[in-house]
C-alpha positions in Angstrom: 116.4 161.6 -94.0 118.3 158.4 -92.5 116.2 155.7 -91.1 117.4 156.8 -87.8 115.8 160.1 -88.3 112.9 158.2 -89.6 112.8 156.4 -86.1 112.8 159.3 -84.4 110.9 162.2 -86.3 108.2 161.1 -83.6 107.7 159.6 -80.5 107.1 155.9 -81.3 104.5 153.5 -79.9 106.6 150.6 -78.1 106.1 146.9 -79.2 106.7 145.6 -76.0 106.5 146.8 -72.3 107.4 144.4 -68.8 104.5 143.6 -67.2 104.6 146.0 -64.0 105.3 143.2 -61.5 107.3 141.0 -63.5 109.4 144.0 -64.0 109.7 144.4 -60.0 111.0 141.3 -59.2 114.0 141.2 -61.9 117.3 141.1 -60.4 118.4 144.6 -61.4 115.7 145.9 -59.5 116.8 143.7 -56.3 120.4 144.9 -57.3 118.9 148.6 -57.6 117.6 148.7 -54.3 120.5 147.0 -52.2 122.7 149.7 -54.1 120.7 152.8 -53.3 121.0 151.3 -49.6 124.9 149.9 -49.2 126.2 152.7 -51.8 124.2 155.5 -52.6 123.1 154.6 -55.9 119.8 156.8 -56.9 116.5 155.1 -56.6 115.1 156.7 -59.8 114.8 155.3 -63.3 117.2 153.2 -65.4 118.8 156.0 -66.9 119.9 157.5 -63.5 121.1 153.9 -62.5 123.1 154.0 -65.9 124.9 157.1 -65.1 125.6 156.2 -61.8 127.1 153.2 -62.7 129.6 154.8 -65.2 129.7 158.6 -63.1 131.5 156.0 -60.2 133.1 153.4 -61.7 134.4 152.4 -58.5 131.4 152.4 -56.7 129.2 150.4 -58.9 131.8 147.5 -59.4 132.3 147.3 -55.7 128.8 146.8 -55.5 128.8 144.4 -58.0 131.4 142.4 -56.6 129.8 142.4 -53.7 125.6 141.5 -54.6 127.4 138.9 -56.1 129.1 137.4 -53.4 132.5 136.9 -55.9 135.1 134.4 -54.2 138.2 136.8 -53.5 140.6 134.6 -51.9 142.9 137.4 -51.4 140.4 140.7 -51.3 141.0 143.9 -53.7 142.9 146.9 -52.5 140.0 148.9 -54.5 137.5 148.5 -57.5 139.1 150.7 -59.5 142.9 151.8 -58.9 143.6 153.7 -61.8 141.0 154.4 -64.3 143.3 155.7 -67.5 142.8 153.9 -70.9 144.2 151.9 -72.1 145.6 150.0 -68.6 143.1 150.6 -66.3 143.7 148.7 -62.8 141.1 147.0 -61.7 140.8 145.1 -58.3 144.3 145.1 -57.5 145.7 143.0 -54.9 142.5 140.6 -55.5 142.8 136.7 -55.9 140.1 134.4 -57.6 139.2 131.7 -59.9 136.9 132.1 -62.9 136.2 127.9 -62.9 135.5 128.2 -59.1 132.6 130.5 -60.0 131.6 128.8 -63.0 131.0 126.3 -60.5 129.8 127.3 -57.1 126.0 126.5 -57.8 127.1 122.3 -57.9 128.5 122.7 -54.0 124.9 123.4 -52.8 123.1 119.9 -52.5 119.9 120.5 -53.7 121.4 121.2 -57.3 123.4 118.0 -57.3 121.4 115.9 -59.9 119.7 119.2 -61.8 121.5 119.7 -65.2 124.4 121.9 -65.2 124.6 121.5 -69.3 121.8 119.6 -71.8 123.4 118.8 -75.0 121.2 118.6 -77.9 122.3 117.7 -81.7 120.9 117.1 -85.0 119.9 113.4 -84.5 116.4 114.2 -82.5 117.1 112.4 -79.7 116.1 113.6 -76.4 118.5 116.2 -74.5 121.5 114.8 -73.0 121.9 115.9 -68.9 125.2 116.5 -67.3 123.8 117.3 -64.1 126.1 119.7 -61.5 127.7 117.1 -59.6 129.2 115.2 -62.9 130.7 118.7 -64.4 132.5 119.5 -61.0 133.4 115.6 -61.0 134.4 115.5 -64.4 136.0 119.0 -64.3 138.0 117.8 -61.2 139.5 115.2 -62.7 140.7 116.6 -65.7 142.0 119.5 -63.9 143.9 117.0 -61.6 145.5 115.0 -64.8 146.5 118.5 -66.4 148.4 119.2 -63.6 149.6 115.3 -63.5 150.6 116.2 -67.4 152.5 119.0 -66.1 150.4 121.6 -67.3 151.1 125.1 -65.1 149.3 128.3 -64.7 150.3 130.7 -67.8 150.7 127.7 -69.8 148.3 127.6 -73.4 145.9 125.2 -74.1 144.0 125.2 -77.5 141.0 123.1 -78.3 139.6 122.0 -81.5 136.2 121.3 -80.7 132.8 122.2 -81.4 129.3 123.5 -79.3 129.8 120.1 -77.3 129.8 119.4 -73.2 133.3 118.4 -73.5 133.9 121.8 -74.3 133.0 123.4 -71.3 134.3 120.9 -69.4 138.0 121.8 -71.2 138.1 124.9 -70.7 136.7 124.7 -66.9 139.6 122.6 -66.0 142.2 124.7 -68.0 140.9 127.8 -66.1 140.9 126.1 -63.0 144.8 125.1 -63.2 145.5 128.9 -64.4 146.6 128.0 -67.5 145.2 130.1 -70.6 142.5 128.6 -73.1 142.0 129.4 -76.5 139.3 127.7 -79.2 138.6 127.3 -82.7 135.5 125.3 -84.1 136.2 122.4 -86.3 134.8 123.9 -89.2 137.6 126.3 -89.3 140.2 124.9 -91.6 144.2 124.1 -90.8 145.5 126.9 -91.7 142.8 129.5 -89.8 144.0 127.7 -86.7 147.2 127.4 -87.0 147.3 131.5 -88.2 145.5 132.0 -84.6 147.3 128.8 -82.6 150.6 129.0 -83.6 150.9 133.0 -82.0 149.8 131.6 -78.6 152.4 128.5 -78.8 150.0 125.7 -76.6 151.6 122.7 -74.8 148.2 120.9 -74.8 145.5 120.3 -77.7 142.0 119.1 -77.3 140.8 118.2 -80.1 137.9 116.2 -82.0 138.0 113.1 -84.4 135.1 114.9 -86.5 132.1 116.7 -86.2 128.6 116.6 -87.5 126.4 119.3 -89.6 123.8 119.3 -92.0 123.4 115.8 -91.6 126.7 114.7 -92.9 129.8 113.5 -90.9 132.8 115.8 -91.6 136.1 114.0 -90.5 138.4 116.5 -88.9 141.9 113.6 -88.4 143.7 114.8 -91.4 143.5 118.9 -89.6 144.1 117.8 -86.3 147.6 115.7 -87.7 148.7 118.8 -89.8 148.4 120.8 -86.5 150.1 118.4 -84.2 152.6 118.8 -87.1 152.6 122.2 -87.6 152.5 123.0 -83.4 155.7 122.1 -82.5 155.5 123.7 -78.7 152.6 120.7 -78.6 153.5 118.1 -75.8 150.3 116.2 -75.3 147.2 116.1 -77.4 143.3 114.6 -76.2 141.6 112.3 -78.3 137.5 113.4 -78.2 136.2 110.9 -80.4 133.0 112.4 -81.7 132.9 110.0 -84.3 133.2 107.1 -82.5 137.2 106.4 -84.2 140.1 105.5 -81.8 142.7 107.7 -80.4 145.8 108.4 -82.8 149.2 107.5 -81.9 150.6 108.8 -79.3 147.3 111.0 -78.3 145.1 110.7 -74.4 141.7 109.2 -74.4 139.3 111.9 -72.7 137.1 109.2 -71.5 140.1 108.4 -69.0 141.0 111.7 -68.0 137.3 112.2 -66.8 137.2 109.0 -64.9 138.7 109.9 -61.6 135.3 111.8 -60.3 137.1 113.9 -57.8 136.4 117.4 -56.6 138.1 120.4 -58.6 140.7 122.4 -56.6 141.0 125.8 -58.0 144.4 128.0 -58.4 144.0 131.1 -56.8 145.0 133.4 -59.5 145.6 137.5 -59.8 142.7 139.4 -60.8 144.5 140.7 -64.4 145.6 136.6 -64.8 145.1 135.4 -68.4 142.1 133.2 -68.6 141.2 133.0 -72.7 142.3 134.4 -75.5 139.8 135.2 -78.3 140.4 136.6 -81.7 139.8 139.2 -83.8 138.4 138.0 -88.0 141.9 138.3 -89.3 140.6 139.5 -92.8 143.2 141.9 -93.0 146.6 140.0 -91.9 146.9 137.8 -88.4 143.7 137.8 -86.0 144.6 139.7 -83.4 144.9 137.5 -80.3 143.0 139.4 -77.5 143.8 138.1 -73.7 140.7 138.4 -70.6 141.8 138.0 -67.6 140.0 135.8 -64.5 138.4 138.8 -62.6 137.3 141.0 -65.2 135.1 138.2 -67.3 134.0 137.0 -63.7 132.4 140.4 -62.8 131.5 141.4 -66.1 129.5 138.4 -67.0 127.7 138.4 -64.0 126.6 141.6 -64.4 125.8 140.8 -67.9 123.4 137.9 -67.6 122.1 138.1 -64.4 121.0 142.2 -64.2 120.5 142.5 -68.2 119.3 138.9 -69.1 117.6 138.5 -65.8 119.3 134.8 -65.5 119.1 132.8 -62.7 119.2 129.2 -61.4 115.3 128.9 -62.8 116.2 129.2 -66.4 117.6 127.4 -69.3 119.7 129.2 -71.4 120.5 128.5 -75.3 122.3 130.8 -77.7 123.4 129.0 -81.2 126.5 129.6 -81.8 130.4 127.8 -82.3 133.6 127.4 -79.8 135.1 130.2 -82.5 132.6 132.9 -81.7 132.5 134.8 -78.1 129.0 133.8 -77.7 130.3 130.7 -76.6 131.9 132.1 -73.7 129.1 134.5 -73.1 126.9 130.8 -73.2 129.5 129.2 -70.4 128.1 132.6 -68.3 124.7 131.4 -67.5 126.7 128.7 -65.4 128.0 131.9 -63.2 124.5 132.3 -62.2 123.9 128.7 -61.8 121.0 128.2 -65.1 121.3 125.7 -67.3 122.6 125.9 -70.2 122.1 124.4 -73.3 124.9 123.4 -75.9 123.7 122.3 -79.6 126.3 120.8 -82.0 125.3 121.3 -85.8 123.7 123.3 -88.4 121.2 126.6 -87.7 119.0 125.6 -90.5 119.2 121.6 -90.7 117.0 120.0 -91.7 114.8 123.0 -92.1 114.8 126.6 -91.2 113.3 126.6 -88.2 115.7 124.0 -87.1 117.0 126.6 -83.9 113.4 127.0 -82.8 113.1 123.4 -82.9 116.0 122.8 -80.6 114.9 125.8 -77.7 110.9 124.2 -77.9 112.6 120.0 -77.2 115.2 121.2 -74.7 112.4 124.0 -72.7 114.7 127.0 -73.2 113.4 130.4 -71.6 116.4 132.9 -73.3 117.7 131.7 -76.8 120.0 134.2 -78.3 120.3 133.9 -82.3 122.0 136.1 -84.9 120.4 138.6 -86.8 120.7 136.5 -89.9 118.7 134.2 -88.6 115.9 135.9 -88.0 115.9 137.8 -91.4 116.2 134.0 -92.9 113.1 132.8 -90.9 111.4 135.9 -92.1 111.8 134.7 -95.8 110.9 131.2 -95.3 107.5 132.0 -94.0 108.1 129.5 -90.9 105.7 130.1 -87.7 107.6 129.0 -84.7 105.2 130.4 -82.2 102.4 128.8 -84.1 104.1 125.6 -84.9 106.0 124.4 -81.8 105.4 124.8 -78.0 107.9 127.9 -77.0 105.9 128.6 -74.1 109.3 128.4 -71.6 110.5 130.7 -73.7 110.3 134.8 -72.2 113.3 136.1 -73.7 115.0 136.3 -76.9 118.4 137.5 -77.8 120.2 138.8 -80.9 123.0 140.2 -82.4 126.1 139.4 -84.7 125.3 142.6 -87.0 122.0 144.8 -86.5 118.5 143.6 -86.7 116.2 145.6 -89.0 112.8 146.7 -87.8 111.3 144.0 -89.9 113.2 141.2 -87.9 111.5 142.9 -84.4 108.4 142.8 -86.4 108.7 139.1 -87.3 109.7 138.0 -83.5 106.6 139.9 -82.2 104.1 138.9 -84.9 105.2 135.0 -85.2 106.9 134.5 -81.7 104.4 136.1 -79.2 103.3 139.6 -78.6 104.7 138.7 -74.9 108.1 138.1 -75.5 111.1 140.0 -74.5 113.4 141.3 -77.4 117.0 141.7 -76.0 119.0 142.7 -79.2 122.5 143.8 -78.1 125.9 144.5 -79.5 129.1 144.8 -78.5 132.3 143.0 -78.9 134.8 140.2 -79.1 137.4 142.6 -77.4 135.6 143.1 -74.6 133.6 139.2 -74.6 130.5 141.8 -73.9 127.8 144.3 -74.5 128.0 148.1 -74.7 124.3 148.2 -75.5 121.5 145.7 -74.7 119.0 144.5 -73.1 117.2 145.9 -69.8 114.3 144.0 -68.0 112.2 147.2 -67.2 112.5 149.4 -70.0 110.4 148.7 -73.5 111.4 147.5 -76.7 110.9 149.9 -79.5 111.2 149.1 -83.1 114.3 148.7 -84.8 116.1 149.8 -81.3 118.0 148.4 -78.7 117.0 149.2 -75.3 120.0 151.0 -73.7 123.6 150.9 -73.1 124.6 148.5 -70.6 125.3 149.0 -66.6 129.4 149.8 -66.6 129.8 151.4 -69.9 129.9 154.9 -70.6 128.8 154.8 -74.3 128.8 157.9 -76.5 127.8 158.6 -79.9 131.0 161.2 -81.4 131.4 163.2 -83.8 134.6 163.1 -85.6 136.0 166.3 -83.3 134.9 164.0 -80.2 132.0 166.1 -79.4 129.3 164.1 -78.5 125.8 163.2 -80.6 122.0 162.8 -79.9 119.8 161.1 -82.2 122.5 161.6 -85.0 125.0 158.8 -86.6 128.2 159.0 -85.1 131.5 157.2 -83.8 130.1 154.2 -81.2 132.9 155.3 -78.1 133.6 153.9 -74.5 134.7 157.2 -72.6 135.8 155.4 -69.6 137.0 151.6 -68.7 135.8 148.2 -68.8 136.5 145.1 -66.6 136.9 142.9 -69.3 138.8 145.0 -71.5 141.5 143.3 -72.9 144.4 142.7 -71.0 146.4 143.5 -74.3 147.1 141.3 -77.6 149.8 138.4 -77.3 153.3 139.1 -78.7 152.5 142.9 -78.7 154.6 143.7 -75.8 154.5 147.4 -75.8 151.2 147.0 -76.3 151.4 149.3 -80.3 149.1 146.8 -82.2 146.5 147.4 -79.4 146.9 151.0 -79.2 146.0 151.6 -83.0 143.2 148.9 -82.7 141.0 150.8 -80.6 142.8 154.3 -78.5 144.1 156.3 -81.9 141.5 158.5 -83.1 139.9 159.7 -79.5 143.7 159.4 -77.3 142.5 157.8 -73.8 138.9 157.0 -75.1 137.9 153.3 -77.0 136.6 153.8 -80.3 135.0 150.5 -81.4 134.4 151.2 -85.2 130.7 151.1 -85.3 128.3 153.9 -86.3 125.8 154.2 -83.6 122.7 156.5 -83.2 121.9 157.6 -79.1 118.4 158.8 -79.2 116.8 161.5 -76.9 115.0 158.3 -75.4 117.9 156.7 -74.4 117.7 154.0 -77.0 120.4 152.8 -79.6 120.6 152.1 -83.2 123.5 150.2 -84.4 124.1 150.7 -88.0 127.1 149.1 -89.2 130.9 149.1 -89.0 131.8 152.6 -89.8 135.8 151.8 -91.1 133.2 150.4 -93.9 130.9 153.9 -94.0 129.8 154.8 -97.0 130.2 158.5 -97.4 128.2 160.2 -100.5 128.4 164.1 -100.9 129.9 164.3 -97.4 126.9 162.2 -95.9 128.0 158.9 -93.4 125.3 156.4 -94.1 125.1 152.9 -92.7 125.4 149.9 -94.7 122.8 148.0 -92.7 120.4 150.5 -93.3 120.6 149.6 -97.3 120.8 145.8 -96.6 117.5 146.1 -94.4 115.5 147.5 -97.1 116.9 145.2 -100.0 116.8 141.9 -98.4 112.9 142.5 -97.8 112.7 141.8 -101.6 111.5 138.0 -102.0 114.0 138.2 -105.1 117.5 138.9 -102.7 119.0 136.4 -100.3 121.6 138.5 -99.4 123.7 142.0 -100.5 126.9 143.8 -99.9 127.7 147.7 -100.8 131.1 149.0 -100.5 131.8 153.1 -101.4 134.9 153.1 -103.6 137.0 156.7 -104.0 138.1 157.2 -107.5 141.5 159.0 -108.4 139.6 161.4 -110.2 137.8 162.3 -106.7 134.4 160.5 -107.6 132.6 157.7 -105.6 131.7 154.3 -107.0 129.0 152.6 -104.7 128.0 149.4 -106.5 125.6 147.0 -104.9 126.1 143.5 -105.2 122.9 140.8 -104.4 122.7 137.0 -104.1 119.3 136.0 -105.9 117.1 133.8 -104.1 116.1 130.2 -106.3 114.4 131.3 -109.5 114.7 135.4 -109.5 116.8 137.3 -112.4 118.1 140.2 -111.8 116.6 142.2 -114.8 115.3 145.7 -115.4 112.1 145.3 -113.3 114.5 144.1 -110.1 116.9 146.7 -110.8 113.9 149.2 -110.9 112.6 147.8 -107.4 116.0 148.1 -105.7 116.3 152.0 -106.2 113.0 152.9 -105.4 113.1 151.0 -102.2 115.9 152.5 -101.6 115.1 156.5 -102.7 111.5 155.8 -100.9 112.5 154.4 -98.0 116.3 156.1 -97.1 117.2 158.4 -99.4 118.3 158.9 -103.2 121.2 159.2 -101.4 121.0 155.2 -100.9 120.7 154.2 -104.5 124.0 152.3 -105.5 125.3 153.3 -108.9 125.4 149.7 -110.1 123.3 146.5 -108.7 125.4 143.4 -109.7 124.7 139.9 -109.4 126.9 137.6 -107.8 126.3 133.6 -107.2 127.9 134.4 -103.2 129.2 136.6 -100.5 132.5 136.0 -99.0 131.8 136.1 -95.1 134.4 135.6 -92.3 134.3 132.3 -90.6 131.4 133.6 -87.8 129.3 134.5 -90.5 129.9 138.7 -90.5 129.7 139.8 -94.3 133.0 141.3 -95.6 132.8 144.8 -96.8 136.3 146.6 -95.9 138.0 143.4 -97.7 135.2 143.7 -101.0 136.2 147.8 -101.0 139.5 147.3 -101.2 140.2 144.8 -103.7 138.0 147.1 -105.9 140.3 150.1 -105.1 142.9 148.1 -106.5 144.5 146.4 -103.3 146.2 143.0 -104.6 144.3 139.9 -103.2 147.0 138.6 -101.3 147.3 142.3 -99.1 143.3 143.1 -98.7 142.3 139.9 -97.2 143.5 136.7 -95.4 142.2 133.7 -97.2 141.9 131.7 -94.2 139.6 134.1 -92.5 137.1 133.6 -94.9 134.3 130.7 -95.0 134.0 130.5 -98.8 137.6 132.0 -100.6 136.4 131.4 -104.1 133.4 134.0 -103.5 135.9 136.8 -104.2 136.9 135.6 -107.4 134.0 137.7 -109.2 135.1 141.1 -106.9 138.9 140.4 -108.2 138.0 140.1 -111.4 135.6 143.2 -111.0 138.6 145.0 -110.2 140.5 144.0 -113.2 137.9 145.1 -115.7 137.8 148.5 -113.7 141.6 149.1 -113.8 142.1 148.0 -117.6 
């Protein structure tokens, strides 16, 4: 039996249910109401809102667009023009700016001095404010000297900067002259931007002197002159001197190109116009460069935090995460809905574990957002946030990154408070969103995330597309999104993006995760499925294994790959990272398989545990299975895996070798 039929053999208890009232005055239920009345959207429960919302596509986006009052200079024709995948036509004929709405909340008067942004770091010191009035000031003024610098809509600009005000301030102005941004976080070596930076050829860099993490100074000059080097379409570079050192030759001070405090003016852009470009992992060649456009991130955000976050102008909103990740961007969305959000520059677990926990209590946060692997990491070192710090703001936490086992919605709910509410989603850098999520009035069960999200007709498949209840199958998207890519750059007829995601279900998005739809309505997520592992004809999960083996004190971390053999066998070794102190002997070896055979399946026992000193992972922390599998089918290093994709190269040194003992 899987652990998803383990879930659902019966009907589980919930660990969490919305207080009846609170639950009435969230804004989906607001949003619920006005819909049944302007558009004929049922007055039942969530699930009936749900398929409403993807039955007419049309409908519910209209509505959307409208509750939220969205700034169409030019008005749409229609929602929904043509409703084919891939290239959909959304809004056409419609006019906006994505800055403008990022925005709107500093025009009233009575937000003028409330914090847009608080930036918090790993010094201690108190939150820094940068209320409304000096982001549309300093916004406004960079906007004005981009266009003084000649900068024009459809032109790139990159930025090499982390989790920092600035940041958001960059890309705010960029948006709002209609050119295109794209980011990288100054951790990322040269060479893992200039593979993503030098496919988007940008006129304009921002970029930091350094940064600092885990209470060291990292200077970042000697990667920002290789890329001015190695960027040749570059014609201007800003200076952000995070640590403190003067502006290179040749290079613009932002500190002067903030100065001017004037009010923004916003290019009135196309719906489908280019606003970011984000990018795929690249472990397997180039990242693939995925263009957003203005409209579709507008309405898709909005939806996103304010009906399944339930953010508004009263909150303050932290997620951890880097300028290289598409959290960021989903951070920059609590400003659509006028909160505050919070921006933290450094390390998750500096100078202790419980370092992120630290950061929501001293800047008030009411929804942090985290990654899974944090919360399985707070689980091992025994902190007590909820005991320890004040985190009574806090009402809502969020996850994701890859799934989070039962035990980490166990940990939340026994040393957070019994009262909070667990948002776990997933979904995607292609789409800078959720398929599955959070909802305000439904409960949280164990190990589940609440529903798919408003929008998105998710399906669970089976590999003849027919589709699955409360069994593992293909995670699918049978009809559009918004803020579904507007295609990847330099893939003109669009091929690289047609095999990405349209190829195995023509017309229909296949993501590449396995996903379980229960009868409730609920979701488990359990793991990329192009890295399934597939024993005597049976797809399991890899998260599945990893949950039950990392709640051994002796394992920091594991990876399992399912290798085919010529001969037609399977080779499915497990590979750990010992925490400080453990062996990996008999009596660990012996503990590992009988979790596993007790708790999955004999199915689940790997035919070899091995130990290794470290996973490779790709630069936003995701472990690397597909790349692990296919060195140890025999794939030379140089095809499997892009070197620069990775946070720590040398940890595939053991897996190469591996590969060579196997082949001799």
């Amino acid at each position: 039996m899987s652990s998803a039929d383990q879930h659902h053999a019966a009907e589980p208890t919930p660990l969490w249910r919305p207080d009846p009232a609170a639950a009435e005055a969230t804004r989906l239920v607001r949003f619920q109401r006005w819909a049944a009345r302007q558009h004929g959207a049922p007055e039942g429960d969530y699930a009936e809102l749900h398929r409403w919302s993807t039955e007419d596509l049309n409908r519910f986006w209209t509505a959307v667009s409208q509750w939220f009052d969205i700034r169409f200079s030019t008005p749409p024709d229609t929602a929904l023009a043509d409703p084919a995948m891939p290239g959909a036509v959304w809004f056409p004929g419609a006019r906006l700016n994505y800055a403008e709405h990022a925005l709107r909340h500093g025009e009233d008067p009575a937000n003028a001095d409330r914090p847009a942004i608080l930036h918090l770091d790993e010094s201690g010191a108190d939150p820094q404010a940068l209320s409304w009035t000096e982001l549309r000031h300093q916004v406004g003024s960079l906007a004005a000297e981009l266009r003084r610098l000649g900068i024009r809509p459809g032109d790139r600009v990159g930025a090499y900067v982390p989790n920092i005000p600035q940041a958001a301030v960059a890309l705010l102005a960029t948006a709002a002259v209609g050119a295109v941004w794209t980011s990288c976080a100054p951790d990322f070596g040269a060479r893992s931007v200039l593979d993503r930076f030098q496919q988007l050829e940008p006129v304009l860099l921002f970029a930091v002197d350094g940064y600092r993490y885990g209470g060291k100074e990292h200077d970042r000059s000697a990667v920002v002159a290789e890329l001015r080097q190695e960027l040749p379409s570059l014609r201007h570079v800003v200076h952000i001197p995070l640590l403190g050192t003067p502006a290179p030759q040749g290079a613009l001070d932002w500190a002067a190109l903030t100065a001017l405090g004037q009010e923004p003016v916003f290019e009135q852009v196309p719906f489908d116009h280019p606003l970011w470009v984000l990018y795929s992992s690249g472990t397997t060649g180039l990242p693939k460069a995925i263009i957003q456009g203005h409209g579709g991130i507008v309405v898709e955000h909005l939806k996103q935090v304010a009906l399944h976050l339930d953010l508004g102008p009263e909150d303050r909103f932290l997620w951890y995460t880097s300028t290289g990740w598409m959290m960021w961007n989903i951070l920059l969305a609590g400003l659509l809905v006028g909160a505050t959000i919070i921006s933290y520059d450094g390390s998750p677990g500096y100078p202790a574990t419980d370092a992120q926990w630290r950061i929501a209590a001293r800047a008030g946060a009411t929804v942090f957002g985290t990654s899974a692997a944090y919360i399985t990491a707070c689980a091992k070192a025994d902190v007590h946030p909820g005991r320890d710090l004040d985190l009574s703001r806090l009402r809502a936490i969020g996850t994701t990154g890859s799934p989070l086992p039962p035990d980490g919605f166990r940990w939340i709910y026994d040393e957070i408070s019994p009262d909070i509410w667990l948002a776990s989603v997933s979904g995607g850098t292609d789409v800078c969103s959720c398929f599955v999520g959070g909802v305000p009035t439904l409960p949280v069960y164990l190990g589940e995330i609440q529903a798919p999200c408003l929008g998105v007709a998710v399906e669970s498949w089976d590999a003849q597309g027919k589709p699955l209840t409360d069994e593992v199958g293909e995670l699918v998207v049978t009809r559009p999104m918004p803020s579904m890519p507007l295609g990847f750059w330099n893939d003109p007829d669009d091929t690289r993006y047609r095999e990405s995601y349209f190829e195995t279900y023509p017309g229909v998005w296949r993501h590449g995760d396995w996903i379980t739809v229960t009868g409730r309505g609920t979701v488990v997520i359990h793991g990329r499925s192009d890295s399934t592992l597939n024993r005597q004809g049976v797809r399991m999960g890899s998260a599945d294994i990893y949950e039950v083996v990392e709640r051994l004190p002796q394992i920091r971390e594991s990876l399992v790959v399912g290798v085919e053999q010529p001969d037609g066998g399977y080779w499915m070794p497990l590979f750990v990272v010992l925490a400080d102190g453990a062996a990996l002997d008999d009596a660990l070896r012996v503990a590992i398989r009988d979790s596993l055979r007790e708790q999955l399946s004999p199915r689940h026992v790997p035919d070899e545990v091995i130990a290794v000193a470290a996973l490779p992972h790709t630069l936003t922390g995701k472990r690397l299975e597909v790349p692990v599998k296919r060195i140890l089918s025999g794939t030379p290093l140089a095809r499997a895996v892009n070197p620069g994709s990775l946070d720590n190269p040398a940890a595939l040194t053991p897996f190469v070798e591996l590969a060579a003992q196997r082949g001799d």
